[in-house]
PABA-27704 format. One line per field, with one value per atom (N, C-alpha, C): residue number from 1; residue in one letter; atom name; y, z, x. Coordinates in Angstrom, 2 decimals. Last residue first. Layout:
! PABA-27704
num: [NUM|...]
residuo: [A|...]
atomo: [CA|...]
py: [Y|...]
pz: [Z|...]
px: [X|...]
//
This chain:
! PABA-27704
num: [171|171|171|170|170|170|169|169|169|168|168|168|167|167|167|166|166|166|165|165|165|164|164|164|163|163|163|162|162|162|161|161|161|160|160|160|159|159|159|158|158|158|157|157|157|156|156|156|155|155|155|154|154|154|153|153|153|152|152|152|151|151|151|150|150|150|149|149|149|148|148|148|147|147|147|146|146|146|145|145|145|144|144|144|143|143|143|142|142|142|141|141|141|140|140|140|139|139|139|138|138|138|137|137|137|136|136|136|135|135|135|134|134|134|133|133|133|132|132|132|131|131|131|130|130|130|129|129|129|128|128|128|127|127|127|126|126|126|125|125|125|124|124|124|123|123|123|122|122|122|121|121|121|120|120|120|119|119|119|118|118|118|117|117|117|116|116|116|115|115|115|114|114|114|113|113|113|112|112|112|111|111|111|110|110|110|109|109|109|108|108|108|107|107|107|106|106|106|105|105|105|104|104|104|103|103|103|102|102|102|101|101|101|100|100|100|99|99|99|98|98|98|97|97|97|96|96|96|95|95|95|94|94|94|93|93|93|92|92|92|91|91|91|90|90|90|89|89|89|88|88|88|87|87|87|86|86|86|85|85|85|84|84|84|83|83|83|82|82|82|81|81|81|80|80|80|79|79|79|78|78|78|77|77|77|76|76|76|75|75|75|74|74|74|73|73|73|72|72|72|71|71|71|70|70|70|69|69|69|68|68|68|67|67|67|66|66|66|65|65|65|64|64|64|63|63|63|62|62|62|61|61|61|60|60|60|59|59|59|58|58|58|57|57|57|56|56|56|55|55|55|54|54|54|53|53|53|52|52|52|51|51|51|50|50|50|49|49|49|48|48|48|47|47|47|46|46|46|45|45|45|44|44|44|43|43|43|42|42|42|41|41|41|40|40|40|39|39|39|38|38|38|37|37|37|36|36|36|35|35|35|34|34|34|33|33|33|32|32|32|31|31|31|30|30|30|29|29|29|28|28|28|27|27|27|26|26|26|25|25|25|24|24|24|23|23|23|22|22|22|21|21|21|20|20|20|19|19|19|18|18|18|17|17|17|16|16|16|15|15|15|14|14|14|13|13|13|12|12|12|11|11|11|10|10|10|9|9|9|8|8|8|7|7|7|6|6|6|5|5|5|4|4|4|3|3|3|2|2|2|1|1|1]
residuo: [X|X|X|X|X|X|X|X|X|X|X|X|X|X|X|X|X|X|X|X|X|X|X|X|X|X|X|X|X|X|X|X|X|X|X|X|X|X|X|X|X|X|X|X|X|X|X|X|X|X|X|X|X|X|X|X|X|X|X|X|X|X|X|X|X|X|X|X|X|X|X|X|X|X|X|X|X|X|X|X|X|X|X|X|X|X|X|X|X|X|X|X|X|X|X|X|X|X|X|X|X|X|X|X|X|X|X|X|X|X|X|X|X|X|X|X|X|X|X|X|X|X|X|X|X|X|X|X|X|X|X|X|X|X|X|X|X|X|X|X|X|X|X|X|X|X|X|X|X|X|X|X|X|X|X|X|X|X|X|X|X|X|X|X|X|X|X|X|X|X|X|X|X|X|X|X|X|X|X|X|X|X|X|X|X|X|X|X|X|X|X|X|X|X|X|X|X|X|X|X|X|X|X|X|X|X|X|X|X|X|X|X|X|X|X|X|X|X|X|X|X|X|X|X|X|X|X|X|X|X|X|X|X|X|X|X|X|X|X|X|X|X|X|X|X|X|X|X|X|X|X|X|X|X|X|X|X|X|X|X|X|X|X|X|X|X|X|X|X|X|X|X|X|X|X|X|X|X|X|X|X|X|X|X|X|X|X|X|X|X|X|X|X|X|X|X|X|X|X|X|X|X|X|X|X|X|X|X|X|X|X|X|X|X|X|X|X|X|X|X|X|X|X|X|X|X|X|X|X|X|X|X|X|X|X|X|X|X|X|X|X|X|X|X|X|X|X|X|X|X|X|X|X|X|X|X|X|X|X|X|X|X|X|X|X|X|X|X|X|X|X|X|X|X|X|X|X|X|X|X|X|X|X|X|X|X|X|X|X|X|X|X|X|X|X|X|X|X|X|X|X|X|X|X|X|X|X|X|X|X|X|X|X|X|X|X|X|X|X|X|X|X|X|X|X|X|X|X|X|X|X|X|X|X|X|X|X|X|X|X|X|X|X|X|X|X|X|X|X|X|X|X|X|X|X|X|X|X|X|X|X|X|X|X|X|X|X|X|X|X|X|X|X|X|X|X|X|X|X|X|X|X|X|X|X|X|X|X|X|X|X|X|X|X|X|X|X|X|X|X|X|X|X|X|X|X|X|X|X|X|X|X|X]
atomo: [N|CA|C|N|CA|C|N|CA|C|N|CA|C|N|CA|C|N|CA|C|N|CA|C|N|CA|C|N|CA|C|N|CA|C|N|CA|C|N|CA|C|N|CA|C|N|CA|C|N|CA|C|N|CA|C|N|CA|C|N|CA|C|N|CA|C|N|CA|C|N|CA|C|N|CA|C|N|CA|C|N|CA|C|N|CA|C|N|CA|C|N|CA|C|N|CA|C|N|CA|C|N|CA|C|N|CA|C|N|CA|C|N|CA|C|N|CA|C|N|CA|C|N|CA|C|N|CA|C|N|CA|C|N|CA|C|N|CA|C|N|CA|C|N|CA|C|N|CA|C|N|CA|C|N|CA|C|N|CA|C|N|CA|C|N|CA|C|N|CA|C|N|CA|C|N|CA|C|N|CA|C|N|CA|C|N|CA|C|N|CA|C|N|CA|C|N|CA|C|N|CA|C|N|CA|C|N|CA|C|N|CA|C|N|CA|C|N|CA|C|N|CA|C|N|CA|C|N|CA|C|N|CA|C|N|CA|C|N|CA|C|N|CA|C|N|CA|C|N|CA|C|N|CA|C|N|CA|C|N|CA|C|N|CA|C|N|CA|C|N|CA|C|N|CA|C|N|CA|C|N|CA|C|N|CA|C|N|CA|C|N|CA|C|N|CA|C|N|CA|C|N|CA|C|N|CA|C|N|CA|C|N|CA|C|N|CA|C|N|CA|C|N|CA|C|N|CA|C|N|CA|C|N|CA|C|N|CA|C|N|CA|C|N|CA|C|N|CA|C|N|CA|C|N|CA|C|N|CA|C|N|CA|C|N|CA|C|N|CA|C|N|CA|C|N|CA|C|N|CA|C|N|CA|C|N|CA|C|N|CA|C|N|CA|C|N|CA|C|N|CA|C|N|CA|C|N|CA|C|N|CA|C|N|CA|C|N|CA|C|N|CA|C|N|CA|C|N|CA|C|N|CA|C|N|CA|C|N|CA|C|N|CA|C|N|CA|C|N|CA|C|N|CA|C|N|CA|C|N|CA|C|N|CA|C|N|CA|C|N|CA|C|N|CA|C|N|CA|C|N|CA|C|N|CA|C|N|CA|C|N|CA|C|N|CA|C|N|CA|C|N|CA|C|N|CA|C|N|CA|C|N|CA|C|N|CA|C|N|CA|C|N|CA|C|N|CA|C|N|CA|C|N|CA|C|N|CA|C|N|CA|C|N|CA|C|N|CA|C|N|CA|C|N|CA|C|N|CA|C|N|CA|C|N|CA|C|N|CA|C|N|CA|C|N|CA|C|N|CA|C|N|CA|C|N|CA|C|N|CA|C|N|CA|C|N|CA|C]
py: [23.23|22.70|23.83|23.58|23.38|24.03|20.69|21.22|21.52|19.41|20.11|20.91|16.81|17.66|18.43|15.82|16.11|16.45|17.21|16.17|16.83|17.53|16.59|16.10|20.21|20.18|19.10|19.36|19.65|19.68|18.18|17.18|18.03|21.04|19.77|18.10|21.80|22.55|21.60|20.83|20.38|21.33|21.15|19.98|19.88|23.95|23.69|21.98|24.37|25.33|24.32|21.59|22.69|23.10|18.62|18.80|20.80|15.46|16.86|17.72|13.06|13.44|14.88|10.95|11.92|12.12|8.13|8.28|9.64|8.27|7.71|7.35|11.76|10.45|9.92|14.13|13.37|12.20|14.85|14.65|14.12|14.17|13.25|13.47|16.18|14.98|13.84|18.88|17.81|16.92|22.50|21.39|20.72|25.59|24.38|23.34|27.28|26.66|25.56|27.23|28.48|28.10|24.63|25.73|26.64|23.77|23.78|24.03|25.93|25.45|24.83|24.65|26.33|26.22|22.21|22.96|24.20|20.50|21.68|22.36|17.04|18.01|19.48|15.44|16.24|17.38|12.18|13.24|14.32|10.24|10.72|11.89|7.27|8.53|8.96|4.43|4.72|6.27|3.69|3.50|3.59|3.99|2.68|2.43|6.83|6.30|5.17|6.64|7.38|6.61|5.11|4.25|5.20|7.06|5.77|5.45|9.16|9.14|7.89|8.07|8.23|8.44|7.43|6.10|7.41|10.37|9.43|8.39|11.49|11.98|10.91|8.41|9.66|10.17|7.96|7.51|8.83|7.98|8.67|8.28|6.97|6.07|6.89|8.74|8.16|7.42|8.80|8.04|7.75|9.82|8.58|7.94|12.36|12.05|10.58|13.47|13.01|12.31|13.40|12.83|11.91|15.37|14.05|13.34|17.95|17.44|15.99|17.93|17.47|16.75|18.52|17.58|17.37|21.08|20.28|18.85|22.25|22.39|21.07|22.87|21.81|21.90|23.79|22.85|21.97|26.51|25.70|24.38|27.18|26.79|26.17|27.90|26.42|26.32|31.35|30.04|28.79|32.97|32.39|31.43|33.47|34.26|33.73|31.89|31.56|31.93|33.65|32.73|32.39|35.63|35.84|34.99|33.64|34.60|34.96|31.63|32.89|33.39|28.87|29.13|30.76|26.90|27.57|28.30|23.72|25.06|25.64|22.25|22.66|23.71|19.94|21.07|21.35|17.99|17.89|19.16|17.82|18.70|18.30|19.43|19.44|19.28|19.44|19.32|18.86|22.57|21.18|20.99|24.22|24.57|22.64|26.46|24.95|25.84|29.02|27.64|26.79|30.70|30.79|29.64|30.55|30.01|30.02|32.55|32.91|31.71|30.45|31.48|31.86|27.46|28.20|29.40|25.03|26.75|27.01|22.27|22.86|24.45|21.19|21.34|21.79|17.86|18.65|19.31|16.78|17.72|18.33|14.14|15.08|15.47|12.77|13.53|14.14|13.21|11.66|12.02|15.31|15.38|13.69|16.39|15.47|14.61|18.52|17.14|15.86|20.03|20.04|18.89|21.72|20.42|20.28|23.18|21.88|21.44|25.77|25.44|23.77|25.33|26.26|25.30|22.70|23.58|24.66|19.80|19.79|20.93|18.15|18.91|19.71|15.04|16.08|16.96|12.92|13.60|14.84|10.10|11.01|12.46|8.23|9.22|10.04|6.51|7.74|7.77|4.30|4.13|5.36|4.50|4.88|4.62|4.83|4.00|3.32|7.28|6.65|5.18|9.06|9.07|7.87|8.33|8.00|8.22|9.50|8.22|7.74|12.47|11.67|10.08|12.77|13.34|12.28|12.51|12.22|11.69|14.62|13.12|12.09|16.89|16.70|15.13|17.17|17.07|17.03|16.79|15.89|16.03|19.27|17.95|17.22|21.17|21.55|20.09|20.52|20.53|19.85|20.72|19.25|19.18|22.72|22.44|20.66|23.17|21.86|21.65|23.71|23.94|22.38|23.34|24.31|24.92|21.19|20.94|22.63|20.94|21.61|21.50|17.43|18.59|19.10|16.40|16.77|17.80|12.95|14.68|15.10|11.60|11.55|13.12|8.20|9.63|10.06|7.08|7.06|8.61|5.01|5.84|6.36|2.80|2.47|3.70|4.72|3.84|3.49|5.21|6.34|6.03|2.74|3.37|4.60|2.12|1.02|2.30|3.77|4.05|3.17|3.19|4.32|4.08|0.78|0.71|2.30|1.48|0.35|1.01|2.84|3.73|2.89|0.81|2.14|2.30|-0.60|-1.21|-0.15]
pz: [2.26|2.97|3.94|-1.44|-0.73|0.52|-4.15|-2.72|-2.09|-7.23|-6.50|-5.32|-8.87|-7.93|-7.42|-10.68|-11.51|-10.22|-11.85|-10.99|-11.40|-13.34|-14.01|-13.14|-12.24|-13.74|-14.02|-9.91|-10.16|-11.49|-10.18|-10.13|-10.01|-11.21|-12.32|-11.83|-8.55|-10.12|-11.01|-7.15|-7.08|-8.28|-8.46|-8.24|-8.23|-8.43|-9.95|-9.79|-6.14|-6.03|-7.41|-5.23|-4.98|-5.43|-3.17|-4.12|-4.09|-1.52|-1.57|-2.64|-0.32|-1.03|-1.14|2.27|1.86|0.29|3.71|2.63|1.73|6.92|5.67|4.54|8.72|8.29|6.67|9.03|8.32|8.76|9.58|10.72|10.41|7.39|8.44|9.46|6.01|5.56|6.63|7.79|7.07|7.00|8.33|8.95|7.58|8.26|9.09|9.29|7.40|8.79|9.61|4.86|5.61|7.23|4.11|3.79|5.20|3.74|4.52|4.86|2.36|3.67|4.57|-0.07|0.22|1.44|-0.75|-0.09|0.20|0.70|0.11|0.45|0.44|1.37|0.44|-0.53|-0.73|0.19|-0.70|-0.03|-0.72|-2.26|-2.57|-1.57|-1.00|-1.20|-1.53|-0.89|-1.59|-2.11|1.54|0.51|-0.49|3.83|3.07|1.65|4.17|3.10|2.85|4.97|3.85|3.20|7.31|6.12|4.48|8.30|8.60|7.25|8.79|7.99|7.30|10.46|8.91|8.55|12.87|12.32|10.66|13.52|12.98|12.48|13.71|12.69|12.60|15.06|15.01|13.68|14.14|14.32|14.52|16.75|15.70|15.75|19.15|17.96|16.54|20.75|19.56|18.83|22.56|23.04|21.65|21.14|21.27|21.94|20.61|19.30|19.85|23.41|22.57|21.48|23.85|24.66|23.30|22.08|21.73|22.66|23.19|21.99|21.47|25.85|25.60|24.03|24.88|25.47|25.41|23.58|22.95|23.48|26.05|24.31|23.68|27.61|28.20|26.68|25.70|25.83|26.50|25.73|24.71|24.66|28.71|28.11|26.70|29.47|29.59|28.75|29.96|29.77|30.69|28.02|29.56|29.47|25.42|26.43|27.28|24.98|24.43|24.98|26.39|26.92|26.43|24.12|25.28|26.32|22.66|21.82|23.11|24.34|24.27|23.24|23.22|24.03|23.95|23.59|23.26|24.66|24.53|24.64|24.19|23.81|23.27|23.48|26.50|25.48|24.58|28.18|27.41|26.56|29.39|30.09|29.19|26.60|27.52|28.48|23.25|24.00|25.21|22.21|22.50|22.99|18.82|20.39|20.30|17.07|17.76|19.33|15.77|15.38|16.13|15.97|17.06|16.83|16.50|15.69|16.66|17.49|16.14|15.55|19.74|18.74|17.54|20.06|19.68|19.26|18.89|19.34|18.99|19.69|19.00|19.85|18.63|19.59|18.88|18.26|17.75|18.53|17.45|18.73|18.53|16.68|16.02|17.64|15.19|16.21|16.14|12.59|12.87|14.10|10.00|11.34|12.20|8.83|8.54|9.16|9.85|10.23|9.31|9.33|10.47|10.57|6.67|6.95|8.08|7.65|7.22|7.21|7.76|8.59|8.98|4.66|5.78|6.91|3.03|2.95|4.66|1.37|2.53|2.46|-1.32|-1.02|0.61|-2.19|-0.83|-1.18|-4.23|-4.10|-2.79|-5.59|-4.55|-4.24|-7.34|-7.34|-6.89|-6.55|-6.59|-6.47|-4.87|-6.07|-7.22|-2.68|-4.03|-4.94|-1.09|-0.94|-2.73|-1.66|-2.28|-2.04|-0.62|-1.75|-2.39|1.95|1.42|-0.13|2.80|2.99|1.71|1.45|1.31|1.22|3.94|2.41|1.56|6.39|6.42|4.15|5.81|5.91|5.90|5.09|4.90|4.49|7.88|6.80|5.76|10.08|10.09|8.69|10.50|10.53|9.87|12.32|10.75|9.64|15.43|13.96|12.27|15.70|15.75|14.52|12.97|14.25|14.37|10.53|11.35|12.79|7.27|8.26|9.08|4.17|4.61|6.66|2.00|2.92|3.85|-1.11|-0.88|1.03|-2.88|-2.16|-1.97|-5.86|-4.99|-3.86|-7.73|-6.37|-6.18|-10.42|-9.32|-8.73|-11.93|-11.26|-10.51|-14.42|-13.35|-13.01|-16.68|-16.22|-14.85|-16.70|-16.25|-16.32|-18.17|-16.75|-16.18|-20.32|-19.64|-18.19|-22.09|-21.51|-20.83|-22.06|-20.89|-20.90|-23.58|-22.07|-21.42|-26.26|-25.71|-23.54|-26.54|-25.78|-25.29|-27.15|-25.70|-25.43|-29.63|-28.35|-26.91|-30.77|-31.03|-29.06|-31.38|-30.67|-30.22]
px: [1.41|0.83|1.62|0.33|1.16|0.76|-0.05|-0.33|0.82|-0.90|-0.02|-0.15|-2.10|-2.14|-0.99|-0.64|-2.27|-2.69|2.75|1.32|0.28|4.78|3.98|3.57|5.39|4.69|4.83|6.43|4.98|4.42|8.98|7.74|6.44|10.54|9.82|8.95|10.20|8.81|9.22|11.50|9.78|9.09|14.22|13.57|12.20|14.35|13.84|13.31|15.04|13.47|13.01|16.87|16.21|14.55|17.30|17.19|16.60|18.54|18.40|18.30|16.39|16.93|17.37|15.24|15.38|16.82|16.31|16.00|15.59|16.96|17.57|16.27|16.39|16.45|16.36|19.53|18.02|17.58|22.01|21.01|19.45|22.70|23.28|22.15|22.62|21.84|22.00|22.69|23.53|22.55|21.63|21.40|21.81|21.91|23.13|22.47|19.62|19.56|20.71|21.19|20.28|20.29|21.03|22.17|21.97|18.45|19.47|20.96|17.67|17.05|17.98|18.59|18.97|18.30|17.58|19.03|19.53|14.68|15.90|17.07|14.34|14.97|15.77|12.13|13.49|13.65|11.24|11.15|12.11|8.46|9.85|10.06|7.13|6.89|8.17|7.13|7.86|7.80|6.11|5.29|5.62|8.18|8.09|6.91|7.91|8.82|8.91|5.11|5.30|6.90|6.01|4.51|4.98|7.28|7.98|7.02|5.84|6.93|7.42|3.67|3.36|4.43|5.43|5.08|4.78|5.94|7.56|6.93|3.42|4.46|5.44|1.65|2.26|3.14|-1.85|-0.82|0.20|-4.52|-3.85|-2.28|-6.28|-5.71|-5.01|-6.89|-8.33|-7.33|-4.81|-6.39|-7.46|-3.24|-2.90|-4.25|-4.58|-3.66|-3.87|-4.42|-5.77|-5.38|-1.58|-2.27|-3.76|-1.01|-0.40|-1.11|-2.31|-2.39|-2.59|-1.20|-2.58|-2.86|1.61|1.02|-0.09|1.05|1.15|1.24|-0.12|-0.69|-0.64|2.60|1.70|0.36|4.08|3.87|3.13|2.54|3.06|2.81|2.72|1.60|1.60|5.37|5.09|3.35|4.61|5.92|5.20|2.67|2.89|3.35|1.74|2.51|3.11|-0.72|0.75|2.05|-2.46|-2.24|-0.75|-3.45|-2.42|-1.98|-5.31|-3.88|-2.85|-7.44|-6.83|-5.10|-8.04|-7.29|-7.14|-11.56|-10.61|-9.59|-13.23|-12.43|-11.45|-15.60|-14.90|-14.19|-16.97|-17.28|-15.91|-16.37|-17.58|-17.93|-14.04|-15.28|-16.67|-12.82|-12.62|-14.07|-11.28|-12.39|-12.03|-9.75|-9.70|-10.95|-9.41|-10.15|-10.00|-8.10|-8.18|-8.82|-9.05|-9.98|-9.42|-6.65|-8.00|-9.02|-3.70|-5.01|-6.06|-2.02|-2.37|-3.22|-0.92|-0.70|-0.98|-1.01|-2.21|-1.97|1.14|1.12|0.04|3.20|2.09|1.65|6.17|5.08|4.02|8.40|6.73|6.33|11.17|10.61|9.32|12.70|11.23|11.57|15.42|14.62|13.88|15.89|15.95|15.53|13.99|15.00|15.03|12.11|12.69|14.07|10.76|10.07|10.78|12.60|13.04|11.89|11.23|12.65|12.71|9.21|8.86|10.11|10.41|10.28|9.43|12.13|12.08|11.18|10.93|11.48|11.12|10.62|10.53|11.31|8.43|9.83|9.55|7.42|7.10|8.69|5.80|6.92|6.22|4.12|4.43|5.96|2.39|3.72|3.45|-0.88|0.19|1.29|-2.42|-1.17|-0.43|-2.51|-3.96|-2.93|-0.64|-1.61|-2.61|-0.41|1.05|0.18|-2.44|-2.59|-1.26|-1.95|-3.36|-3.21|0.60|0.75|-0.95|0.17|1.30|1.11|-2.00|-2.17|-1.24|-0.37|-1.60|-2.10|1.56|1.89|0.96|0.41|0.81|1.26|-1.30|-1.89|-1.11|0.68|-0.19|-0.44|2.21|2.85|1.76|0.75|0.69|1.57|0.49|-0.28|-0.42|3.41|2.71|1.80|5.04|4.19|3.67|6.70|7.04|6.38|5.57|5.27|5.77|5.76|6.37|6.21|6.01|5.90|6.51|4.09|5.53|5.21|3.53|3.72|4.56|2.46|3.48|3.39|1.10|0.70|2.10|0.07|1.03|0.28|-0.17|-0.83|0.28|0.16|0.59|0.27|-2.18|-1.39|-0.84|-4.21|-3.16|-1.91|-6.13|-6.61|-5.24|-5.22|-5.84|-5.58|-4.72|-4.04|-3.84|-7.85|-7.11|-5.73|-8.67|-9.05|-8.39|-7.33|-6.86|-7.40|-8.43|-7.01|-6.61|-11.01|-10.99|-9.22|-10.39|-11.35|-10.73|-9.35|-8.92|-9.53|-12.18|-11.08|-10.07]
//
């Protein structure tokens, strides 16, 4: 009997993940929030600390672009093939964004939700956000310009939700 209750209270423990969120490209946006919403789903404790160039996807205005600079693995499909973009292309004003247009284009033809809806699912799932403060210290940005529910917290906030997840990622 011993044995049964120990595994029932194995089974009904609370899992949890945290991430450290350190990137605000269209891109680099996704796996993150993507990760976040699927695991708070699964019935995970969630926590995201949102630092340097990741706080800014916490922003009540998203501006996403996306930069082939320095990734040579995206390649779009085009045409029926897969094309890449040249490193020196990035160079040339407006290619950015026209990038990241296409991007969001394909994003909305296969049905991908966007950064503001998974935010939106993430904090109604009850994911925890935090916003760091030495980040935003650093960069002048107010809880005001957040959106409502973030928290602000530092370096010792996500090391004490990491030392009690049974994942820790950082993105």
């Amino acid at each position: 009997m011993a044995g049964t209750m120990h595994e029932e209270s194995e089974s009904i423990a609370t899992r949890r993940m945290s991430l450290i969120v350190t990137k605000g490209t269209l891109d680099w946006a996704y796996p993150p929030f993507i990760l976040a919403t699927t695991a708070a789903a699964m019935d995970f404790e969630v926590n995201m600390f949102f630092t340097f160039y990741g706080l800014p996807l916490l922003l009540k205005n998203l501006d996403l672009k996306l930069s082939p600079l320095g990734n040579p693995a995206m390649k779009m499909p085009m045409a029926g093939v897969h094309m890449g973009m040249p490193n020196m292309a990035s160079m040339i004003p407006g290619v950015d964004a026209a990038a990241s247009k296409m991007m969001q284009n394909l994003m909305n033809k296969k049905g991908v939700a966007s950064i503001q809806e998974l935010r939106d699912i993430a904090l109604e799932g009850g994911v925890k956000m935090i916003a760091c403060q030495m980040t935003m210290d650093l960069f002048e940005y107010k809880l005001e310009d957040m959106v409502s529910g973030p928290t602000i917290g530092g370096a010792a906030t996500y090391i004490e939700a990491a030392s009690n997840s049974d994942i820790n990622l950082f993105i």
